[in-house]
Structure formats: C-alpha cells, structure tokens
C-alpha positions as CSV (number, residue, x, y, z in Angstrom):
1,X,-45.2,-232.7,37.2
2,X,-42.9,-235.4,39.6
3,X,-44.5,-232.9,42.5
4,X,-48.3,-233.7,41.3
5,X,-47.7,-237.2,41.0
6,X,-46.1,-237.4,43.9
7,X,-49.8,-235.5,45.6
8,X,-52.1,-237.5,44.0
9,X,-50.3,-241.0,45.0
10,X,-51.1,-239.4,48.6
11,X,-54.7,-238.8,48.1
12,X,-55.0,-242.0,46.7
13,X,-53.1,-243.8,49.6
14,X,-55.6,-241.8,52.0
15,X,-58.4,-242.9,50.0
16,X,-57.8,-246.8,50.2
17,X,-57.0,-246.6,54.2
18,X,-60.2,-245.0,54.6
19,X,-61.7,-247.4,52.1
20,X,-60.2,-250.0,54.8
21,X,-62.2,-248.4,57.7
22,X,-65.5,-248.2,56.1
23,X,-65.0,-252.0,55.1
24,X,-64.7,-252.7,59.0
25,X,-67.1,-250.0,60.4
26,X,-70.8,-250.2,60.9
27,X,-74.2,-248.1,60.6
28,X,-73.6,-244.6,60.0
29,X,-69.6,-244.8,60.6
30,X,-69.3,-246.9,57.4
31,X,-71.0,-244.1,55.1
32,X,-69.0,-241.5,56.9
33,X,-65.4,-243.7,55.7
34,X,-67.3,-244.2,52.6
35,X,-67.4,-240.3,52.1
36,X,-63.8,-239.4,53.3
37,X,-62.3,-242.7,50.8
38,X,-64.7,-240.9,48.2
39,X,-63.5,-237.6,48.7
40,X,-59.9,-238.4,48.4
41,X,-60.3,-240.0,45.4
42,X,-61.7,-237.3,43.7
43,X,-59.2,-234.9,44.6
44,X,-56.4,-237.3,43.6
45,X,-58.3,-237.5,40.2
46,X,-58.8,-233.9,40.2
47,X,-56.0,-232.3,41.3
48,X,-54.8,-231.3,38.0
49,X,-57.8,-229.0,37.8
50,X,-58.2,-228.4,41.8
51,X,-54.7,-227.1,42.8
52,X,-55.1,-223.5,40.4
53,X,-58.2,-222.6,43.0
54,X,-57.3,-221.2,45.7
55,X,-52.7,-221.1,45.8
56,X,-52.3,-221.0,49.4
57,X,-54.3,-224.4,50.4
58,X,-53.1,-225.7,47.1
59,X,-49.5,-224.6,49.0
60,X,-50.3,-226.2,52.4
61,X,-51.1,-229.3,51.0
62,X,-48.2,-229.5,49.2
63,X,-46.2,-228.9,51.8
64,X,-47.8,-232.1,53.3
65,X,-48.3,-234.3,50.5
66,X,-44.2,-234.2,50.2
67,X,-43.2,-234.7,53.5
68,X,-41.4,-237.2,54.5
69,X,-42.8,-237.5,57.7
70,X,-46.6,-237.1,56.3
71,X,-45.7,-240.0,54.4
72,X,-43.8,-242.0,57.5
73,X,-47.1,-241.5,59.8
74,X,-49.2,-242.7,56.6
75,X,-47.1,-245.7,56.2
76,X,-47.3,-246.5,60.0
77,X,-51.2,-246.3,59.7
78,X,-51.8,-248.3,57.2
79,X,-49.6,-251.2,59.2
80,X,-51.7,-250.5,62.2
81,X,-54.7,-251.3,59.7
82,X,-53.4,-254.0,58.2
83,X,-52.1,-255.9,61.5
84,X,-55.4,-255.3,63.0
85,X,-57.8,-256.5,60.0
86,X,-55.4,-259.6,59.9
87,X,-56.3,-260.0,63.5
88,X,-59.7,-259.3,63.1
89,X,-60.0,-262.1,60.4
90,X,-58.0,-264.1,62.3
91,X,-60.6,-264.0,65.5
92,X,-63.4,-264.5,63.5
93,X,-62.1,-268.1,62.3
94,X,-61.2,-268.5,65.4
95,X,-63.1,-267.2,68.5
96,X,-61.4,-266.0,71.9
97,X,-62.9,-268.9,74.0
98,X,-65.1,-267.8,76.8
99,X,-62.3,-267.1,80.3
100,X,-65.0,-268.6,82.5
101,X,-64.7,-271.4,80.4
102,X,-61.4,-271.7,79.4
103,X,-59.1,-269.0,81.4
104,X,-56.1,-270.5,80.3
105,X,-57.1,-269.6,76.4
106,X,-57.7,-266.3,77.3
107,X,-54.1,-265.8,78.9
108,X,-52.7,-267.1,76.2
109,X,-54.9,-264.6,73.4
110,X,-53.6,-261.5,75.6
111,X,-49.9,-263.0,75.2
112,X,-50.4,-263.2,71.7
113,X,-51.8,-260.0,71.1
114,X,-49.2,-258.5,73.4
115,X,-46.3,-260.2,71.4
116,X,-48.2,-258.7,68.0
117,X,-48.1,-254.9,68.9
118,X,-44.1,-255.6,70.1
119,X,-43.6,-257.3,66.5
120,X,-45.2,-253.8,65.0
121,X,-43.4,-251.7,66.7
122,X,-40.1,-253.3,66.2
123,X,-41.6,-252.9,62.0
124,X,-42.4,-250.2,62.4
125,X,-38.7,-248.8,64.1
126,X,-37.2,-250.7,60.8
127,X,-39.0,-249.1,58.9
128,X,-38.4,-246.0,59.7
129,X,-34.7,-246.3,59.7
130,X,-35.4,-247.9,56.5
131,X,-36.8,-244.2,55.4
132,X,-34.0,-242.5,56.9
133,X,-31.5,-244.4,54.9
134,X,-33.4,-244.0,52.0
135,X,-33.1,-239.9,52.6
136,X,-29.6,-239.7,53.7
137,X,-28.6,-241.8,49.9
138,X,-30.5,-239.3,48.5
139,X,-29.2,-235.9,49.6
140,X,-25.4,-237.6,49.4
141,X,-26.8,-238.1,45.9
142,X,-28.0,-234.8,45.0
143,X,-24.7,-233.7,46.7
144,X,-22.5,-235.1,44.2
145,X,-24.2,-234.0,41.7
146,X,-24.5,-230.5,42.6
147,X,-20.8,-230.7,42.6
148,X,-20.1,-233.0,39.4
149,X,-22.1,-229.6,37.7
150,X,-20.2,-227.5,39.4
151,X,-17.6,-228.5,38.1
152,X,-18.2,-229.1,34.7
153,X,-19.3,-225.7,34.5
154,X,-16.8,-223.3,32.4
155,X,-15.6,-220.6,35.0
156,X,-15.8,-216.7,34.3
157,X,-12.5,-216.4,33.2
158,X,-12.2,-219.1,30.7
159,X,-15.2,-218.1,28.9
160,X,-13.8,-214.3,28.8
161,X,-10.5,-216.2,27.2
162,X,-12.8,-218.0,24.8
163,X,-14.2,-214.6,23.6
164,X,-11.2,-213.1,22.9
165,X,-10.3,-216.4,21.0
166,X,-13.1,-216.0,19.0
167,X,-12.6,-212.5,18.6
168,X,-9.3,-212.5,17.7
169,X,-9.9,-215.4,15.3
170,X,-13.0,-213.0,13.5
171,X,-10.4,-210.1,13.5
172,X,-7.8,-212.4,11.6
173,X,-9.6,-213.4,9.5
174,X,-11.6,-209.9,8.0
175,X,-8.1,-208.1,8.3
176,X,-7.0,-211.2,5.8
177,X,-9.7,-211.2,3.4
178,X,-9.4,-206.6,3.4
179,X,-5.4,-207.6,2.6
180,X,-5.9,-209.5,-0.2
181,X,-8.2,-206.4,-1.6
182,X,-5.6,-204.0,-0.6
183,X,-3.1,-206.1,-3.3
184,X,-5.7,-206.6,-6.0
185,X,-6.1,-202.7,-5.5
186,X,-2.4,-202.0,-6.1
187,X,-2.2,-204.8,-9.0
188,X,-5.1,-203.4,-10.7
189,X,-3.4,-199.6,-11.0
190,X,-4.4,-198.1,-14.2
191,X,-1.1,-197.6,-15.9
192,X,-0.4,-195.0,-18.6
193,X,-2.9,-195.3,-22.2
194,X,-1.6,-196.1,-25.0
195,X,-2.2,-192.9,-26.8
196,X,-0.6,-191.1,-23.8
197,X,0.8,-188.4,-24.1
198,X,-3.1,-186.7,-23.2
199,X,-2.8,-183.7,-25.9
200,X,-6.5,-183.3,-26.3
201,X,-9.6,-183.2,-24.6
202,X,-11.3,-186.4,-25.6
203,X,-7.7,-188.4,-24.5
204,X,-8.6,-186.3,-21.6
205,X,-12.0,-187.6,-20.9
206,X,-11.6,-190.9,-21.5
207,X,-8.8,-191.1,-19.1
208,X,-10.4,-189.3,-16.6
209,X,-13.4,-191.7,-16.6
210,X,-11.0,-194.8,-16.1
211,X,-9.0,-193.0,-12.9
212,X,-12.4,-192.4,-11.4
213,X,-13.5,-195.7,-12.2
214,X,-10.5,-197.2,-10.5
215,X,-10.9,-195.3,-7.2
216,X,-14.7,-196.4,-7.2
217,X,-13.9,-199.8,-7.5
218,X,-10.9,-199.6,-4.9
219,X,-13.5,-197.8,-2.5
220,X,-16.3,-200.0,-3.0
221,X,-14.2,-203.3,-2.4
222,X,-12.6,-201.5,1.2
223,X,-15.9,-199.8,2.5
224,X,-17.1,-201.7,5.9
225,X,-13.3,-201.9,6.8
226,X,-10.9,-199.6,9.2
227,X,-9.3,-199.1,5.5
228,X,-12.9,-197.7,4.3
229,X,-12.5,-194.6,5.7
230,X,-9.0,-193.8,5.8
231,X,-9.2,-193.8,2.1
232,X,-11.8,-191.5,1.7
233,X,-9.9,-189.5,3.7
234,X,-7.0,-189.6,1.2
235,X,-9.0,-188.4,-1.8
236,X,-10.7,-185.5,-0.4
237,X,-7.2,-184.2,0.9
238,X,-5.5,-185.1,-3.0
239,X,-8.9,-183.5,-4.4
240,X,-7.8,-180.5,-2.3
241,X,-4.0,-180.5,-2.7
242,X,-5.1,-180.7,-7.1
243,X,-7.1,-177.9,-6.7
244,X,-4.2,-175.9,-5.1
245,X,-1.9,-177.2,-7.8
246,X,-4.3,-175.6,-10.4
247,X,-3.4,-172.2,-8.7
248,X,-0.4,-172.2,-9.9
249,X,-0.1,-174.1,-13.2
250,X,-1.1,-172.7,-16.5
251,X,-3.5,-175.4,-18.6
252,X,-2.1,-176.8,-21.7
253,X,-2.6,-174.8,-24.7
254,X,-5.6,-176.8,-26.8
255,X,-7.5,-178.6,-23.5
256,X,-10.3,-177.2,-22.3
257,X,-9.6,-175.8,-18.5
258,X,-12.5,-177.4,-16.6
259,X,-11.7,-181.0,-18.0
260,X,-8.4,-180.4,-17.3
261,X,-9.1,-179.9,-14.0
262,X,-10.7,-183.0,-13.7
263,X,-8.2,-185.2,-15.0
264,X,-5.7,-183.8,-13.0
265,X,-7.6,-184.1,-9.9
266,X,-8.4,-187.6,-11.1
267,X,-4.6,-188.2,-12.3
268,X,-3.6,-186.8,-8.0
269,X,-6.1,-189.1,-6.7
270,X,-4.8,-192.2,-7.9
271,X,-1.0,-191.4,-7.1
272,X,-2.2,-190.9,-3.5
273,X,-4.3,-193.8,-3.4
274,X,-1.7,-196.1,-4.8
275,X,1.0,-194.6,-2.2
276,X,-2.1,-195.4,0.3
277,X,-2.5,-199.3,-1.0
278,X,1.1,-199.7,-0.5
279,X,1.2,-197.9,3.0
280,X,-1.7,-200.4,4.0
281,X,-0.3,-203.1,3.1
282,X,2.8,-203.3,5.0
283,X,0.8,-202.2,7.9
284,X,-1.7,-205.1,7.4
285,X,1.2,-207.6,6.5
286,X,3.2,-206.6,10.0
287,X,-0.6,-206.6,12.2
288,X,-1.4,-210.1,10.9
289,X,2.0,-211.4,11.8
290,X,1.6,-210.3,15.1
291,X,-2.5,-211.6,15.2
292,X,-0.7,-215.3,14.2
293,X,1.1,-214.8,17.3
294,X,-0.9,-213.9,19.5
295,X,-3.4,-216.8,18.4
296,X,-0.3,-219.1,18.7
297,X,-0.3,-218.5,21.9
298,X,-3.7,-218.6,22.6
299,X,-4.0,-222.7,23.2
300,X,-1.7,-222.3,26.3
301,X,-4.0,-220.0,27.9
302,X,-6.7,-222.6,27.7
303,X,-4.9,-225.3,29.2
C-alpha cells in the first residue's frame, strides 16, 4: 500500500510539471503538454486498477517511481521550471530594454541571469545533499532496528528449554492428578463382607459382582495413563495364575464349581491389583520428587 502511494504521488508530480509546460507553450505544443499532464493523472488515479495488467511494466515502473534518484532528477526539474516561469513573469513586467538602446541594461540582464543559474545550481547541490542525508538517517535507522529485533528475538535454544519447561510442568502435573487415583484406588479396597465366611453360592455371587466392580472402577479411573495398561496387564496374568490354582484345589462342598471359579478369579484379581496400587504408588511418590527437582532447577536454566 506505502509502495502505491508512494507511485501515484509520482504520476501526479509528472502530471503538474507538464501541467506547467502546457501553461507556457503555444499552438500545438500546449495540447501536446495538455495530453502528457492528462495522461499522468489518469494513471495516478488509476493505478490501483492499471498495475494487475501487464506485471512486468507494472515492475519497471516501479522500479522508477521509487527511486531515489527518479525522484532527485524530478525535484531538480521542477526547480528548473519554477526558476524559469519566475523569470519569465519577471520579464514580462519588466522588458529587457532594447541593447541598441540601452547596452548597458542588457549587460546587466545577462549578469543577472548568469548569477540566477549559479544560485540554482548551488540549490540544487543542497538539495541533493539534503537527500542524501535524508537516506543515510534512514538506513542507520532501519539498521537499528533490524538489530533491536534481533535481539529481542528468543534464540533456538531458549525456546527448546521453554518446551521442556512446559513439558515437564504437563508431565507433573497428569502424574499428580493419576497419584491421587492410585490412593483413592487402594483406600477404596473392598474389605471382607459381613456375612464372610462365603459358604454358599449366592454369598458367592454377590461378592463376586463387588470385586469386579472394584477393578472396573480402578481401571476406568487409570485408563489414558502409563498406569492404564500396566494394570490390565496385572489382571489377565492373576486371571491366569486363578485358573491354574483351580487345577489343583478341590471346590468347596455345597458351591457350585463354575461360580466358584469366578469368585476366586475375582477374589486373585483384587489381591494383585491392590499389591499393584501400592507398587505404583511409591513409584509415583519417588518420580514426582524427582520431577519437583528437576522443575526447581529449571528457572536457572532460563537466566
């Protein structure tokens, strides 16, 4: 967008010094200024619609439009313009006097006019060390700021460390929240019933549902975590190690033998699990000690 303006302030400054020519030129000179001041305009209006036509002119007259020098030469013209309109006016109000009338006058309007193209080019010098000032602020400018952002920017290596922060942080935190479900596990460990001993088969049942409710719950509340599947582990190996047991024990007189062989696959399962819970929770408690640690240290790496 700064790029367009910047284009169209061009068009419009060729526009007006050709506007300037046509107001000093006669007969068919004047139109012909008329018609370039015209035709600069409109492009400067149009540009927004003109510059998608054809790239590479729209590219070469970029390259122009934003040139410094481009813009030095049109400055310099415009001066010579000016200086000589002023003059121009000035000589109409006042008339060179005829030299074989007054040849003293005349010596004097050739001085004068001599002196006046000095006094432009001395302006003209100024102001283009004027422009080259101008320049060189700028691109000390743009300098500086290049490497202010620099900088500011975060390096590789410090973002990496943030990362892990982070990570650490969201690792501490899930291992925390699993912990606390690992205790409520082992707290909520279905203890013996009160009608216990199980002499018959409804005892049986009923006491078989709770276990396997228990070890649903427990495995619901652990599934997502690195506790998840370690546990299911644990219940398809006590599942197997009941069966085995079954090989070689004789079931209780009175109790049917395939709800027997649930409970006591049920009854296996829990003791394993609870010997699991309490396993996992002295590793948990020892692996968040040494997370704190590490996230102790953690603020002296981003120093």
């Amino acid at each position: 967008m700064h790029g367009d303006l910047e284009i169209q302030i061009f068009f419009f400054a060729s526009a007006f010094l050709a506007g300037v020519e046509a107001m000093k030129a006669e007969d068919w000179r004047r139109w012909a200024f008329w018609g370039v001041c015209g035709l600069f305009a409109a492009i400067g209006f149009g540009w927004y619609w003109l510059k998608g036509i054809y790239p590479p002119v729209t590219g070469w007259v970029t390259e122009i439009a934003t040139s410094p020098q481009s813009w030095f030469v049109l400055i310099v013209l415009g001066l010579v313009l000016l200086a000589i309109t002023g003059r121009k006016s000035k000589s109409k109000e006042s008339p060179i006097p005829d030299s074989s009338k007054d040849p003293v006058g005349t010596e004097v309007t050739v001085s004068e006019i001599v002196a006046r193209l000095f006094q432009i080019e001395k302006e003209n010098e100024a102001n283009n060390n004027e422009l080259r000032r101008i320049l060189n602020d700028v691109m000390q400018k743009q300098a500086l700021l290049e490497t202010q952002f620099k900088q500011a920017m975060p390096s590789a290596e410090m973002i990496r460390q943030l990362n892990r922060t982070a990570l650490l942080l969201s690792i501490s935190a899930t291992d925390t929240m699993y912990r606390q479900r690992l205790n409520e596990a082992l707290a909520n460990d279905p203890k013996q019933p009160a009608d216990f001993p199980i002499d018959t088969d409804d005892k049986m049942s009923r006491e078989t549902g709770r276990l396997n409710e228990y070890l649903e719950d427990v495995a619901a509340n652990l599934m997502g975590s690195r506790w998840g599947n370690e546990l299911a582990n644990v219940v398809r190996n006590a599942e197997v190690e009941a069966d085995n047991d079954l090989l070689r024990m004789t079931v209780p007189q009175g109790l049917h033998p395939a709800r027997y062989r649930l409970f006591h696959i049920a009854n296996m399962c829990r003791d394993r699990t609870k010997a699991f819970l309490e396993r996992s929770i002295t590793e948990a408690t020892e692996s968040d000690r040494q997370m704190l640690q590490m996230l102790r240290d953690r603020p002296q790496i981003h120093k």
